[in-house]
Backbone as ProteinMPNN parsed JSONL, in Angstrom:
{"seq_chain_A": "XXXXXXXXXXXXXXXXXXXXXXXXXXXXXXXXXXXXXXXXXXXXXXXXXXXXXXXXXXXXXXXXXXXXXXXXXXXXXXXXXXXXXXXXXXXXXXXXXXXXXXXXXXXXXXXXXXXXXXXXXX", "coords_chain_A": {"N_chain_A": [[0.849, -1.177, 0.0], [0.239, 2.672, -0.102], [3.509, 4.082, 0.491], [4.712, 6.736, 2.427], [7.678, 7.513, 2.061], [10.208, 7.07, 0.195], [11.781, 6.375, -2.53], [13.216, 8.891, -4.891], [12.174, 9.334, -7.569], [9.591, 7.958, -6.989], [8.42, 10.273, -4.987], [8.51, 12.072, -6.924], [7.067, 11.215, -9.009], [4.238, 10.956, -7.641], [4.265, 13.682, -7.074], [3.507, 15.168, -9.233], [1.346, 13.495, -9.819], [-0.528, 14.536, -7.781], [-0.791, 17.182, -8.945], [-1.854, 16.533, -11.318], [-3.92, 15.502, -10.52], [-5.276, 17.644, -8.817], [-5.834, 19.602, -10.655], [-7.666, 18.523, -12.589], [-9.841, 18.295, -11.152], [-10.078, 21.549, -10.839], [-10.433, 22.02, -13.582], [-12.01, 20.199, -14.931], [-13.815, 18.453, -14.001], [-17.179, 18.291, -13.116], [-18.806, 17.719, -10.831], [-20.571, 19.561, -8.509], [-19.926, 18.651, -5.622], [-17.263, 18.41, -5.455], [-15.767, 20.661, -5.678], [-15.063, 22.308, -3.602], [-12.433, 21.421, -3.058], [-8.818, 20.507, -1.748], [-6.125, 19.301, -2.72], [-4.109, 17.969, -0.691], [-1.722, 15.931, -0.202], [-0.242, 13.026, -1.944], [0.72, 9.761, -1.398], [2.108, 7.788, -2.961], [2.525, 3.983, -3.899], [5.217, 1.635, -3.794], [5.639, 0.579, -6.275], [4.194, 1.998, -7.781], [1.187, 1.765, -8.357], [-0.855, 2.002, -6.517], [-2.156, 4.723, -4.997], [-3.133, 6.586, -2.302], [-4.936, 9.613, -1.595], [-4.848, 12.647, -0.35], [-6.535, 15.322, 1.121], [-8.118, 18.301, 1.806], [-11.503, 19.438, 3.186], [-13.541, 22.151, 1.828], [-14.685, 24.783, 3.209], [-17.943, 24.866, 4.783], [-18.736, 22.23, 3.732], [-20.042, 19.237, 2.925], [-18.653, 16.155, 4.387], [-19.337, 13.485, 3.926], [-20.995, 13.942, 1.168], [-19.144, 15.202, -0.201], [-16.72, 12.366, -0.253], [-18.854, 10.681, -1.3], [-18.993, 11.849, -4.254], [-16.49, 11.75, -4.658], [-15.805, 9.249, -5.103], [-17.596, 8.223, -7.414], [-16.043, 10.143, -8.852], [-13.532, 8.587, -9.379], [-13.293, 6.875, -11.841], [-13.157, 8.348, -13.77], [-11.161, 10.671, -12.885], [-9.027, 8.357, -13.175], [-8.767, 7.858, -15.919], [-8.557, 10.639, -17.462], [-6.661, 11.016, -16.112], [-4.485, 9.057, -16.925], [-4.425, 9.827, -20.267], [-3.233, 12.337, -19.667], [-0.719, 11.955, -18.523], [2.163, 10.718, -18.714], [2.593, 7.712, -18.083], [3.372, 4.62, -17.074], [1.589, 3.143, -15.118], [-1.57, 3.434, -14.21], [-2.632, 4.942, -11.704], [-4.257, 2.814, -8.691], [-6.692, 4.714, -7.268], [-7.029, 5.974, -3.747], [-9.178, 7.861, -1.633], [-8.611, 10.039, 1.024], [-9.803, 11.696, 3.753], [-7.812, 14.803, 4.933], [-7.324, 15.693, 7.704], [-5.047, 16.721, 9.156], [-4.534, 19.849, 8.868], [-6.717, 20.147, 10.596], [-7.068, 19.512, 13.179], [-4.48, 20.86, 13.733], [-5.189, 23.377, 14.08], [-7.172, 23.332, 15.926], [-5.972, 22.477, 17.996], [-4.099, 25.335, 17.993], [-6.304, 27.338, 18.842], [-6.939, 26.278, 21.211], [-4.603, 26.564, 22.92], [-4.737, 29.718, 22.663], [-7.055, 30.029, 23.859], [-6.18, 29.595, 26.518], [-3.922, 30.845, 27.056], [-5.495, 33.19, 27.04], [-6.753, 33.311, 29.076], [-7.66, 34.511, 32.009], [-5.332, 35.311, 34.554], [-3.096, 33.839, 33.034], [-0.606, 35.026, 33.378], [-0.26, 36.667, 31.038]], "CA_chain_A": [[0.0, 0.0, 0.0], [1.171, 3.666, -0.148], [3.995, 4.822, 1.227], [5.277, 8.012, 2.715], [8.594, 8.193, 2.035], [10.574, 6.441, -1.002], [12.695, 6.932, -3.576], [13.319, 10.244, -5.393], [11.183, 8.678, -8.417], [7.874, 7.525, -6.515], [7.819, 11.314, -4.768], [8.245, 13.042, -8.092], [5.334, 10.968, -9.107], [3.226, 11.522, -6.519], [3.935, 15.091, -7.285], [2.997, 15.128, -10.534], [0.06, 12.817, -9.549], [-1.015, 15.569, -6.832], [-0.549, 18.433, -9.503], [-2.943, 16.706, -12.344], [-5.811, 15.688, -10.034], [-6.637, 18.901, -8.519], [-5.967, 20.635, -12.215], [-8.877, 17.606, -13.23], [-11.216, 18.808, -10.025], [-10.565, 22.686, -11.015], [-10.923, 22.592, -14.621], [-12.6, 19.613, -15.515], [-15.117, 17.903, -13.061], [-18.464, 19.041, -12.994], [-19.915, 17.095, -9.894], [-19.957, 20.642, -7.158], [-19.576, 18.067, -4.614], [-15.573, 18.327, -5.752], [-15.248, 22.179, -6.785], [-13.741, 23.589, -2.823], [-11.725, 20.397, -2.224], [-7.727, 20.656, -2.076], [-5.053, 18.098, -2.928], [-2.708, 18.192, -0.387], [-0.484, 15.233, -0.715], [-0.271, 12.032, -2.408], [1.452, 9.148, -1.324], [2.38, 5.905, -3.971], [3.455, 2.866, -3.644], [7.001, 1.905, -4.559], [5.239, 0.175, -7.917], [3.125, 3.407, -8.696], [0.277, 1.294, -8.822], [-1.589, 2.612, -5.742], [-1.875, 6.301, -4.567], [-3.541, 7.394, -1.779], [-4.732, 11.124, -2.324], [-5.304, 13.491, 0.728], [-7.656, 16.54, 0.427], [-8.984, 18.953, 2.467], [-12.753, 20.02, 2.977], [-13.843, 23.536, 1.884], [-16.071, 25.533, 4.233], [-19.313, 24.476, 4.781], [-18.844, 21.088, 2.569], [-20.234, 17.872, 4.067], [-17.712, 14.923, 4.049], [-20.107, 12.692, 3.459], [-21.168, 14.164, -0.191], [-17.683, 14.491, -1.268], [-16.605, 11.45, -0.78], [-19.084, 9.664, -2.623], [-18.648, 12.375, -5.406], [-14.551, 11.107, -5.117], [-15.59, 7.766, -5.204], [-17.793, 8.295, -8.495], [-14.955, 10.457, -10.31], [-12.547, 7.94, -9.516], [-12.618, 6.549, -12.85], [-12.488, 9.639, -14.368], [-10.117, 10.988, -12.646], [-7.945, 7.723, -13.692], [-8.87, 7.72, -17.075], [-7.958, 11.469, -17.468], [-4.258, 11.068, -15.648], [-3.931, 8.002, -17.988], [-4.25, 10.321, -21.366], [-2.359, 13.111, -19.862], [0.222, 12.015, -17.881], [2.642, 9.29, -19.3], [2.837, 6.404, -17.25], [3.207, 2.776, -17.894], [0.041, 2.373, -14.727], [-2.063, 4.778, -13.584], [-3.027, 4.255, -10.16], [-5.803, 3.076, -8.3], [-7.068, 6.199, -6.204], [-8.095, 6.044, -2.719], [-9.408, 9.026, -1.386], [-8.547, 10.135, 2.09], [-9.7, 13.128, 4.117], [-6.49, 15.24, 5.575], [-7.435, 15.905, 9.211], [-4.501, 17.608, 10.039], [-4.751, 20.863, 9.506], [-8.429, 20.589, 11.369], [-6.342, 19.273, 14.526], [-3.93, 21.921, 14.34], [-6.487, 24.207, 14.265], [-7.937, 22.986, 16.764], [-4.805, 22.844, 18.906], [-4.112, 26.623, 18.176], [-7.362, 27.744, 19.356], [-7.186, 25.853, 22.459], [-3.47, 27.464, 23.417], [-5.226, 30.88, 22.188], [-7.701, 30.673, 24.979], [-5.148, 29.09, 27.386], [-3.096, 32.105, 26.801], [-6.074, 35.012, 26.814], [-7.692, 33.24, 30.43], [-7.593, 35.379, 33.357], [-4.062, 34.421, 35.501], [-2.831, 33.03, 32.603], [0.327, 35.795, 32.881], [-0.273, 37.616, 30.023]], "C_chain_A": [[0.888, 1.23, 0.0], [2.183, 3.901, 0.767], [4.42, 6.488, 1.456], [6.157, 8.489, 2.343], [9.305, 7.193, 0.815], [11.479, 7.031, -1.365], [11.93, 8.165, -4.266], [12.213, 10.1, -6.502], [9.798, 8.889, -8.239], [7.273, 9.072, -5.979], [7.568, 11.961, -6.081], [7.05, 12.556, -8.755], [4.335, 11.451, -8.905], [3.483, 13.22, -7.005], [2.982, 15.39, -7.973], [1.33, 14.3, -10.395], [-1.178, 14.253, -8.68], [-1.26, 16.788, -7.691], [-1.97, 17.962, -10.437], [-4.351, 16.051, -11.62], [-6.438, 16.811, -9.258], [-6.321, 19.942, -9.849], [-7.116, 20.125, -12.684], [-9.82, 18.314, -12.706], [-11.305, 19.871, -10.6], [-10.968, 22.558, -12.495], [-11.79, 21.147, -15.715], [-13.644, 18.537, -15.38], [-16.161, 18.413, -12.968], [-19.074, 18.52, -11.983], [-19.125, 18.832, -8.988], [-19.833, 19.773, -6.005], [-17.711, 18.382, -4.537], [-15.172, 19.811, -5.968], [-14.724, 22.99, -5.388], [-12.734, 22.291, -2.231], [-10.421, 20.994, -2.476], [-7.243, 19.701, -1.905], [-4.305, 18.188, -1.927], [-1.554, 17.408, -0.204], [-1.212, 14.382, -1.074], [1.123, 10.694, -1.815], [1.074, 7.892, -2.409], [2.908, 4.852, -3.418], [4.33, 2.517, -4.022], [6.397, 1.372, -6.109], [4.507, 1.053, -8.618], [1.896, 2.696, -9.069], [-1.122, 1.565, -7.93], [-1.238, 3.603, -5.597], [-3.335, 6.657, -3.56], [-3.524, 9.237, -1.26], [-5.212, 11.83, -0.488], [-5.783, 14.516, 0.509], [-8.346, 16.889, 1.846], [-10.145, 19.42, 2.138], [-12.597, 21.538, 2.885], [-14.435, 23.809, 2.631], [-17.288, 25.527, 3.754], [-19.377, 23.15, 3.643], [-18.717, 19.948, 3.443], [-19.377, 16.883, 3.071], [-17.904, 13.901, 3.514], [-20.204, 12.283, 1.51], [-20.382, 14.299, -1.403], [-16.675, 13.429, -0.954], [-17.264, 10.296, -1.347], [-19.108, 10.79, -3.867], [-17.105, 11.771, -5.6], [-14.835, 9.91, -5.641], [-16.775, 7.314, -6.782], [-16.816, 8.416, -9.453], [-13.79, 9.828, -10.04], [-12.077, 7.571, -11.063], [-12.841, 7.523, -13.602], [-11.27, 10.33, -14.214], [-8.466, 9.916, -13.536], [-7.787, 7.49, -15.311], [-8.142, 9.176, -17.701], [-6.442, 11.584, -17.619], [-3.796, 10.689, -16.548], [-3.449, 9.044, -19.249], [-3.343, 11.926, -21.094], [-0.631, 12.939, -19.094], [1.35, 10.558, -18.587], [3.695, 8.567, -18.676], [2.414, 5.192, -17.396], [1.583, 2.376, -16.935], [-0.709, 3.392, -14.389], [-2.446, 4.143, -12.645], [-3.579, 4.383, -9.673], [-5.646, 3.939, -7.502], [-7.938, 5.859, -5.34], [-7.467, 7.446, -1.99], [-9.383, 9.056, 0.286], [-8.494, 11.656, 2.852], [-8.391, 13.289, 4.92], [-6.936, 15.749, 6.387], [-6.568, 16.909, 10.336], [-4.104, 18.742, 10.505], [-6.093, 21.342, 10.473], [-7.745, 20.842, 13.206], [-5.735, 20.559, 14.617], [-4.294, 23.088, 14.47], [-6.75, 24.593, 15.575], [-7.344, 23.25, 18.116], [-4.845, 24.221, 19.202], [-5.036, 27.601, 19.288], [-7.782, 27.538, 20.857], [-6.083, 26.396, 23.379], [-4.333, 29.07, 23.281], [-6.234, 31.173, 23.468], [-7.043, 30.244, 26.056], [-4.763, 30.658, 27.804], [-3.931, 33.632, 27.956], [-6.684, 34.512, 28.153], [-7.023, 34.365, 31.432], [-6.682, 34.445, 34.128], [-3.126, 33.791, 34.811], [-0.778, 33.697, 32.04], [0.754, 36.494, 31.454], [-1.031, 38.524, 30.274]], "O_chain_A": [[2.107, 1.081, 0.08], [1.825, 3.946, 1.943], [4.373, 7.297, 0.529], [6.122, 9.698, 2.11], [8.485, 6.308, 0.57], [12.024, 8.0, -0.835], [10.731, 8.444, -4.294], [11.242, 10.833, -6.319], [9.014, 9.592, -8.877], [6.11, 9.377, -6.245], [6.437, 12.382, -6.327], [6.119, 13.304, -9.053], [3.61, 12.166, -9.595], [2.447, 13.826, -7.279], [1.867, 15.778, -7.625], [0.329, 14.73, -10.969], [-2.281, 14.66, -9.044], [-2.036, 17.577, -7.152], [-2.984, 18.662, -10.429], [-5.5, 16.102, -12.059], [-7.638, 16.985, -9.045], [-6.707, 21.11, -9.786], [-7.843, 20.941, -13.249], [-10.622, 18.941, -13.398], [-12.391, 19.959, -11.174], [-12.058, 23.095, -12.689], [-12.044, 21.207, -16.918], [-14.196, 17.903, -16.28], [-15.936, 19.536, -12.517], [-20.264, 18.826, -12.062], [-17.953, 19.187, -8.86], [-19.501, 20.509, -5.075], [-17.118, 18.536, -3.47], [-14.086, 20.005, -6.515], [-14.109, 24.045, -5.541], [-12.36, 22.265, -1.058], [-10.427, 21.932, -3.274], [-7.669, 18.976, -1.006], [-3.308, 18.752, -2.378], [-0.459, 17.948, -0.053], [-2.43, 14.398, -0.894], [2.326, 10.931, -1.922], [0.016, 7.282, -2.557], [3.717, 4.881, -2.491], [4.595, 3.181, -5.024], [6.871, 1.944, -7.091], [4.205, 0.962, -9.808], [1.463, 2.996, -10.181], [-2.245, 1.414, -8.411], [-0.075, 3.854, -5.916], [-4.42, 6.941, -4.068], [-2.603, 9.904, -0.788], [-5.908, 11.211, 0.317], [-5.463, 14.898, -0.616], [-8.887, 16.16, 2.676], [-10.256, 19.873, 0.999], [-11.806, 22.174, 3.581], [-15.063, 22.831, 3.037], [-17.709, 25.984, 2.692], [-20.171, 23.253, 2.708], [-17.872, 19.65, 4.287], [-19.312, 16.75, 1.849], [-17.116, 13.301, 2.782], [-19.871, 11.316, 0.826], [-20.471, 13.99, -2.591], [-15.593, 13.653, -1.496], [-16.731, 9.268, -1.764], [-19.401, 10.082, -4.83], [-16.696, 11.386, -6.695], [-14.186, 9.48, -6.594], [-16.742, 6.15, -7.182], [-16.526, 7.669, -10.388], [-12.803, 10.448, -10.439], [-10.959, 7.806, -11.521], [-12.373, 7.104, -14.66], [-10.467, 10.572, -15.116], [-7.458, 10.324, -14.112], [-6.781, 6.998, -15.822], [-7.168, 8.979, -18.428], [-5.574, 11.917, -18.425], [-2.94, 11.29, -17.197], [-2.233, 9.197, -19.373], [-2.883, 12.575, -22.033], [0.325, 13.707, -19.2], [0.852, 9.458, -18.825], [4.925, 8.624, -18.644], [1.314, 4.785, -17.769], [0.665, 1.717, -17.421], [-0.084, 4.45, -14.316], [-2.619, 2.924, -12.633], [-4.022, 5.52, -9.511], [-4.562, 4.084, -6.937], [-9.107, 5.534, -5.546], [-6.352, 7.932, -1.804], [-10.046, 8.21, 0.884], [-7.625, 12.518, 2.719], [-7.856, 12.338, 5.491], [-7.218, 16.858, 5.932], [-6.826, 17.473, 11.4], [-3.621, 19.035, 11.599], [-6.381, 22.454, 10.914], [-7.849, 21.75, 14.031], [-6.208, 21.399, 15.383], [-3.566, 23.88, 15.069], [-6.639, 25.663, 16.173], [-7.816, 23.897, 19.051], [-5.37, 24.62, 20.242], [-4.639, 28.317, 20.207], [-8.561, 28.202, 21.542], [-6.408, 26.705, 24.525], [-4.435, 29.479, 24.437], [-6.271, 32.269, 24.026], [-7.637, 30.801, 26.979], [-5.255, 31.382, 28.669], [-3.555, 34.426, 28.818], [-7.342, 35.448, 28.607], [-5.898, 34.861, 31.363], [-6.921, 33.264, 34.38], [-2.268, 33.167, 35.435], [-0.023, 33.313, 31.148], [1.873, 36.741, 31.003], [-1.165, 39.455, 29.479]]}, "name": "protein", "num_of_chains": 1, "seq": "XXXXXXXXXXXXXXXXXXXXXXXXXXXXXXXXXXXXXXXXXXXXXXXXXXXXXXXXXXXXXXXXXXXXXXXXXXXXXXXXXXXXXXXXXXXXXXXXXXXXXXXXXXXXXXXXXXXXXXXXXX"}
């Protein structure tokens, strides 16, 4: 399954993988379930034959609705990559929400009133 870290190869992939599916979402998807998502990484597998994609939610966009819109334009999406990108596989796509800027968010906000409490020497 994907990994994280690899050879110089599998990231530049994954780049390139990460670059032409949210160019697909902005300029060539029509489900609005997909139109405030963001790419933000991709990991492959050392054979480039899997890729799990990471993506953040837009504001106000239920999780729910886009990922079964992901899990429709999957084969679009792979059919797409296929004719623009040139690679011996294209790779199956599983879709995974990215959580972690929500956390660190979340974190922030919780130091932020830490900080601003009464006693809290500031």
């Amino acid at each position: 399954m994907p990994v994280s870290s690899g050879s110089h190869r599998v990231q530049k992939v994954a780049s390139l993988v990460r670059e032409e599916i949210a160019r697909i979402l902005v300029s060539e998807a029509e489900d609005p379930r997909l139109q405030h998502l963001v790419i933000t990484q991709v990991e492959l597998s050392r054979d480039l034959r899997y890729a799990k994609i990471f993506y953040e939610l837009g504001e106000g966009t239920d999780s729910k609705e886009v990922s079964k819109g992901l899990s429709r334009a999957s084969g679009f999406l792979r059919k797409r990559m296929g004719s623009n990108l040139a690679m011996k596989y294209v790779p199956e796509l599983h879709f995974e929400a990215d959580l972690h800027s929500t956390r660190l968010n979340r974190v922030l906000t919780v130091l932020e009133e830490v900080n601003a409490a009464p006693g809290s020497g500031q």
